[in-house]
C-alpha positions, 0 to 999 in steps of 0.5 A, a space after each residue: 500500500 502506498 504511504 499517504 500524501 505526497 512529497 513537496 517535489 511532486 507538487 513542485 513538479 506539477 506546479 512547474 508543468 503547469 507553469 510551461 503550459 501557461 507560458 505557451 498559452 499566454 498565460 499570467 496566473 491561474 485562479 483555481 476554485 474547485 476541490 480536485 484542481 487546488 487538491 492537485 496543486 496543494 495537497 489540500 486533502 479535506 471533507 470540508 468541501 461537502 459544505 457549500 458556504 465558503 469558496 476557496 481559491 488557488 492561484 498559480 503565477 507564471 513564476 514562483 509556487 502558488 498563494 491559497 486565498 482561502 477562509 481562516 478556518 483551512 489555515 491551519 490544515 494548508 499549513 501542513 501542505 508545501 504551501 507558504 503564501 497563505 492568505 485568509 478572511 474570515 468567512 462567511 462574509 457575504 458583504 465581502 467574501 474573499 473577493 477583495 483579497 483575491 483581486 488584490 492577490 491576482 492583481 499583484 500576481 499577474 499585474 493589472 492587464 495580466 491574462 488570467 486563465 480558469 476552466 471554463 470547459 466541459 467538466 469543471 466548475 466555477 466554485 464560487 458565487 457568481 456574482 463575486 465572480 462579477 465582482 472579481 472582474 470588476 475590480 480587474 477591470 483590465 486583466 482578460 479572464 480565459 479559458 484554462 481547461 486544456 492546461 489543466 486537462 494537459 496536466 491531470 489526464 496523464 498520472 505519475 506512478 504515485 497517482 497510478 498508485 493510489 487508484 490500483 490501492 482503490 482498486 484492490 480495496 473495492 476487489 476485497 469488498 467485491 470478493 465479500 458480496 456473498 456474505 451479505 447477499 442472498 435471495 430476501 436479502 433487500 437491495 437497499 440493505 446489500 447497498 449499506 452493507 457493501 459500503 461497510 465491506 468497503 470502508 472495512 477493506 480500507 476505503 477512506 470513504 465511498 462517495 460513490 455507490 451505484 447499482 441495481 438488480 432485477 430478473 435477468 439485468 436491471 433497468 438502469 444503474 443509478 437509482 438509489 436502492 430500495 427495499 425490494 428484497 432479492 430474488 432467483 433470477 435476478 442480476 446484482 450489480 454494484 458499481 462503486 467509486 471508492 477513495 484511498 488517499 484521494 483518488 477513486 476507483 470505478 468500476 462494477 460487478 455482476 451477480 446472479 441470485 442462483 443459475 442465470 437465464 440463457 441470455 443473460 449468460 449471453 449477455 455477460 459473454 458479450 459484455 466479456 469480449 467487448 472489454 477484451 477488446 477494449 483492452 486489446 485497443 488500448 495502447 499509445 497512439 489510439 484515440 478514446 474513439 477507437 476504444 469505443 468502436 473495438 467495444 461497440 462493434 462486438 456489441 453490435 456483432 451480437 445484434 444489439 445496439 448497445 444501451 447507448 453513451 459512451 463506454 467508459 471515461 478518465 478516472 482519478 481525482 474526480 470519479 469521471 474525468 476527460 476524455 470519454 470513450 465516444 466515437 467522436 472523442 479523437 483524445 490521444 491516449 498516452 502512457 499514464 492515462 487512466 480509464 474505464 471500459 465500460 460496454 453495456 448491453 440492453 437484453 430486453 425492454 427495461 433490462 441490461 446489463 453494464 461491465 465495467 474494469 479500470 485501466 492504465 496506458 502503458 507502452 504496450 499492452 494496457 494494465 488493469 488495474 482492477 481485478 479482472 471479473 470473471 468471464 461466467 457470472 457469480 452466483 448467489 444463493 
């Protein structure tokens, strides 16, 4: 298991490759707000983001390490981190919350005509209120606010061997759980019962916590796979599927497992074949070179060979800091893959009206063949008393 946290050198590291990226893009500063982005520059690991009142924010300067403007109440955790230019207010201060002191803070970071850039494109967020951010622009009335998100997608797409590290912890976590399902999974057993008790399993094979637990279960597949559980209890022939993003030290894995409540019926037997190949051949298309598109096509033409369509979107995306992240395996995703890219595959089938099934493994790009990071899920569905 890897040790928790990171060294001043990876952060350091990081800080350096973003600061080239701005350089090429024209970059003074870059105002950061959301959880994973000042996470990924700091280290700043905390639940305190489940609260919405306060807004925090990360600039990185074209030189130098970044400045945390941040609520008084995060001084003392940002000062275990490497940064030392911490700058607070005490919030919640609607009249004024931050604002001031971030203009003030860019202003002398990137001058006053400087370009700031912030992620502005799919996938990100602006985590802070927008009117301040109205207010923000005014007090800068000179500086140009751009959009940042390729800096930040150059940056966190490809992950370094300490963060491949954390996601296969994850990802060992949530196969030891996995391997557990038959203790608290039987016919009568009600699916929202499996759900809690799964979360148990999870945080007691080393899950720092699961903010992410999906799945279903029906006769033969599942009609969708993000409805909350409810108290319907198991029964033969039905299909448990449970899909779950854990976090060891910050970092998520993601991916499912299909069960069958006694022997399966013949075509969801087929259907789980299907599914087996399909992320084979997934797996086959992953190397450097290819494009996220053409792990959706090597998946979607053995679906289609089956004669099914597929239960449509894309089948699979990035993983990381964030449970989903850049790109996703669409056919019209043309993102290179490149050494050090995580992903999921994740080919889905209908069998009939108002029942599928969904397969889902986490991967790693490496010069050859791409390594699972998962443990591999069997090729017959597990069964269940």
């Amino acid at each position: 298991m890897p040790s928790r946290g990171f060294s001043p050198e990876d952060y350091a590291v990081r800080t350096a490759r973003a600061q080239s990226a701005m350089a090429l893009a024209g970059l003074d500063a870059l105002l950061l707000t959301s959880e994973p982005d000042i996470r990924y520059f700091t280290g700043f690991l905390t639940r305190f983001w489940e609260s919405p009142t306060r807004p925090w924010f990360l600039v990185v300067p074209a030189g130098g390490a970044p400045v945390a403007v941040i609520p008084s109440i995060g001084e003392a955790l940002m000062r275990r981190t490497w940064i030392r230019d911490i700058r607070t207010w005490a919030s919640p201060a609607p009249e004024d919350d931050g604002v001031s002191l971030l203009a003030d803070t860019l202003g002398a970071l990137a001058g006053p005509r400087g370009h700031i850039g912030l992620p502005m494109g799919a996938e990100t967020v602006l985590r802070m209120p927008l009117a301040d951010y109205a207010r923000l622009r005014s007090a800068l009335p000179d500086a140009r606010f751009r959009d940042a998100t390729a800096v930040l997608h150059s940056l966190q797409q490809v992950k370094s061997e300490a963060e491949i590290a954390r996601i296969a912890t994850a990802c060992a976590i949530a196969g030891r759980a996995f391997a557990r399902v038959p203790e608290i999974a039987r016919a009568g057993t009600p699916l929202a019962e499996v759900f809690r008790r799964f979360q148990m399993l999870l945080l007691e094979e080393g899950a720092d916590w699961v903010p992410y637990l999906a799945g279903g279960a029906g006769p033969g597949g599942y009609g969708d796979v993000i409805s909350p559980a409810d108290e319907r209890p198991l029964a033969r022939g039905d299909v448990l599927m449970l899909d779950t993003g854990a976090v060891f030290d910050g970092y998520f894995c993601d991916y499912d497992r299909n069960f069958s409540l006694g022997p399966p019926a013949a075509d969801t037997v087929t259907a789980q074949d299907v599914l087996f190949e399909a992320t084979e051949a997934g797996r086959a298309a992953a190397r450097p070179g290819a494009t996220a598109a053409d792990l959706h096509d090597a998946m979607q033409a053995v679906i289609a060979a089956a004669g099914d369509l597929g239960a449509g979107g894309r089948l699979g995306h990035g993983l990381g800091m964030r449970l989903t992240e850049w790109p996703s395996l669409t056919a019209t995703d043309r993102t290179p893959l490149v050494p050090g890219m995580v992903l999921t595959l994740e080919p889905a089938l209908e069998i009939g009206p108002g029942r599928m099934l969904v397969h889902e493994e986490n991967i790693v790009i490496r010069e050859g063949a791409a390594e699972l990071l998962s443990p591999r899920a069997p090729r017959a569905l597990p069964e269940l008393e």
